[in-house]
C-alpha positions as CSV (number, residue, x, y, z in Angstrom):
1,X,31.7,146.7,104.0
2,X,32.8,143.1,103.2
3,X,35.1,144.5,100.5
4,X,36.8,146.4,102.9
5,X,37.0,144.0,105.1
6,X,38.2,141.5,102.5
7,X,40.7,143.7,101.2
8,X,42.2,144.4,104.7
9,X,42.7,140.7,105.4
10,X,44.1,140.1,101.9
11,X,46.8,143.1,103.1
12,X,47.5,141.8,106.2
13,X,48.2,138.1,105.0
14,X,50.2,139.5,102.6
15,X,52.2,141.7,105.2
16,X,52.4,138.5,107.2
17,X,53.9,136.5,104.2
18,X,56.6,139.1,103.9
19,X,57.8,139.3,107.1
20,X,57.9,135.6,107.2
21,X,60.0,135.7,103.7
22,X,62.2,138.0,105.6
23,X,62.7,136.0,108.6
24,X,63.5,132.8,106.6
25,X,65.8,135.0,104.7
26,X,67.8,135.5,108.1
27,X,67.9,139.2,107.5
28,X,64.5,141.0,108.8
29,X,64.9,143.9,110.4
30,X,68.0,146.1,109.5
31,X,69.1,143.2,107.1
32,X,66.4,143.8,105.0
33,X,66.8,147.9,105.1
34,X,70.2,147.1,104.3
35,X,69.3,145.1,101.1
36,X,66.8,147.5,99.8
37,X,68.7,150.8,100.0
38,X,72.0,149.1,99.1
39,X,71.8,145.6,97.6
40,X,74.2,144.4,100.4
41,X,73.5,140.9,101.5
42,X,73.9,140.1,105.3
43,X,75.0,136.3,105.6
44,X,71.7,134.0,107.0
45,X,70.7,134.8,110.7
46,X,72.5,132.6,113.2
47,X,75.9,133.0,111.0
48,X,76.1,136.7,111.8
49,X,74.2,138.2,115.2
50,X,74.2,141.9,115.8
51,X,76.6,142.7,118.6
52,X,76.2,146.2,118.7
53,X,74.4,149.2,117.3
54,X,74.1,153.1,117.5
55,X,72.4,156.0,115.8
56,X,72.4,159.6,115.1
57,X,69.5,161.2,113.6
58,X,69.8,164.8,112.0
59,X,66.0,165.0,110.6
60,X,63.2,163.4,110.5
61,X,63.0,161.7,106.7
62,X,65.4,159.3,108.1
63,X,69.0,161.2,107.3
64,X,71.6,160.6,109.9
65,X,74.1,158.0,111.0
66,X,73.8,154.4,111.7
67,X,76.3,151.9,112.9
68,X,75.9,148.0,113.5
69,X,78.5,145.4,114.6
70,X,78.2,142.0,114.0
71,X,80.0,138.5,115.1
72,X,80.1,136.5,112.7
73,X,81.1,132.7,112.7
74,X,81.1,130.1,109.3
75,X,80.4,132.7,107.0
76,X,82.0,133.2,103.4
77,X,81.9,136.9,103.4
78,X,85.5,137.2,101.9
79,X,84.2,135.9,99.1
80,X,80.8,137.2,98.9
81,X,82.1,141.3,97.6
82,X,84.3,143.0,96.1
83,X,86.4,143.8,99.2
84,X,89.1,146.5,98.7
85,X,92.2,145.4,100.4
86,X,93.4,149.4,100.7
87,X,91.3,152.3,102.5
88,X,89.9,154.6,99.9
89,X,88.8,158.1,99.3
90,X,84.7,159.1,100.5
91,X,82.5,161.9,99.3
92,X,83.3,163.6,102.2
93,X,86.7,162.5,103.8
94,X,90.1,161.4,102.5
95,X,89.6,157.7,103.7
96,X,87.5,155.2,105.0
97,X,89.0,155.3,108.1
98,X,88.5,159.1,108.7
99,X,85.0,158.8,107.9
100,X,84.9,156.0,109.9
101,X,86.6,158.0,113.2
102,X,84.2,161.4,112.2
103,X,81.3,159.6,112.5
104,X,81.9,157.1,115.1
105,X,82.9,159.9,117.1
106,X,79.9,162.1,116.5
107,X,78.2,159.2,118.1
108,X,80.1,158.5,121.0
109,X,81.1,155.3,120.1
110,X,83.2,152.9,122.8
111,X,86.7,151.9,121.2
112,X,85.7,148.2,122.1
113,X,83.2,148.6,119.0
114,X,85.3,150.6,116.6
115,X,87.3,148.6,113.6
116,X,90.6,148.1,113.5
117,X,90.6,149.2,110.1
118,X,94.3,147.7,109.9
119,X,92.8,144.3,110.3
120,X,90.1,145.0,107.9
121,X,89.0,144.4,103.9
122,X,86.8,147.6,103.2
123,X,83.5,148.3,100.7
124,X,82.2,151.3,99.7
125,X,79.1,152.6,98.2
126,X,77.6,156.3,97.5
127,X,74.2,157.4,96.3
128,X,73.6,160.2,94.2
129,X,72.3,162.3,97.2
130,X,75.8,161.5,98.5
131,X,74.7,158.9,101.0
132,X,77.2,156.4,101.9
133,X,78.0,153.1,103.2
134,X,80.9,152.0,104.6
135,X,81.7,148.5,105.6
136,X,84.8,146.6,107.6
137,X,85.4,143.1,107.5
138,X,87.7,141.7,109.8
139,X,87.7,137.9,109.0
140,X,90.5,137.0,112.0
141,X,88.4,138.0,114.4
142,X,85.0,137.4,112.3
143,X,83.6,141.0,112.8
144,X,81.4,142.6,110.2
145,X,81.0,146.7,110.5
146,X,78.7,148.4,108.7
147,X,78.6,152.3,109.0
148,X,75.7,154.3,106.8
149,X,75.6,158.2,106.4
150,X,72.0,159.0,105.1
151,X,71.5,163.0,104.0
């Protein structure tokens, strides 16, 4: 019984430790999902705050659409990736910015929070399974989009 017991605090110290990690790191939360299933950095909290966010869930193993819209401020995100200045092909669509308007739509997403994907430096990322992630970066007006299609 006092092994268990043991091992159940060692768990939950170390549960506490990592969510602490990921709270320094700024990104907890959606940050950090972003990180594992992509590798994509969001700048330290307080430089970017989450503005908006929507979802569309087809299953339950976590396929579907996600959306999140942040403001950020004093952030070197221009130079952090390899933006594409020019809209670009998906797995599914002929650019960005179709995929971009297919799945905001399917979601009922406002204009107000939709990029201009004129104003915008693009990244793109695919999985195998033919997940995506699409992200917008408009630096005049210090918007990040980030748009991921999960099958």
């Amino acid at each position: 019984m006092k092994k268990w017991v043991a091992v159940i605090a060692a768990s939950l110290c170390l549960l506490a430790a990592a969510a602490l990690f990921g709270a320094h790191r700024g990104d907890g939360g959606y940050g950090a999902v972003l990180r594992m299933n992509w590798g994509f950095q969001l700048p330290l909290r307080g430089s970017c705050d989450e503005a908006y966010q929507a979802y569309l869930g087809y299953g339950s193993h976590g396929d579907g659409l996600r959306y999140h819209v942040y403001a950020c401020r004093n952030t070197h995100l221009s130079s952090m990736y390899g933006w594409l200045a020019e809209d670009r092909a998906t797995v599914f669509h002929d650019s960005m910015r179709a995929a971009a308007d297919d799945w905001l739509g399917q979601m009922d997403v406002a204009e107000q929070w939709r990029p201009r994907c004129e104003d915008c430096l693009f990244l793109y990322q695919t999985h195998a399974d033919n997940s995506e992630l699409l992200v917008f970066w408009n630096k005049d007006a210090e918007t990040l989009y980030v748009l991921e299609s999960f099958l």
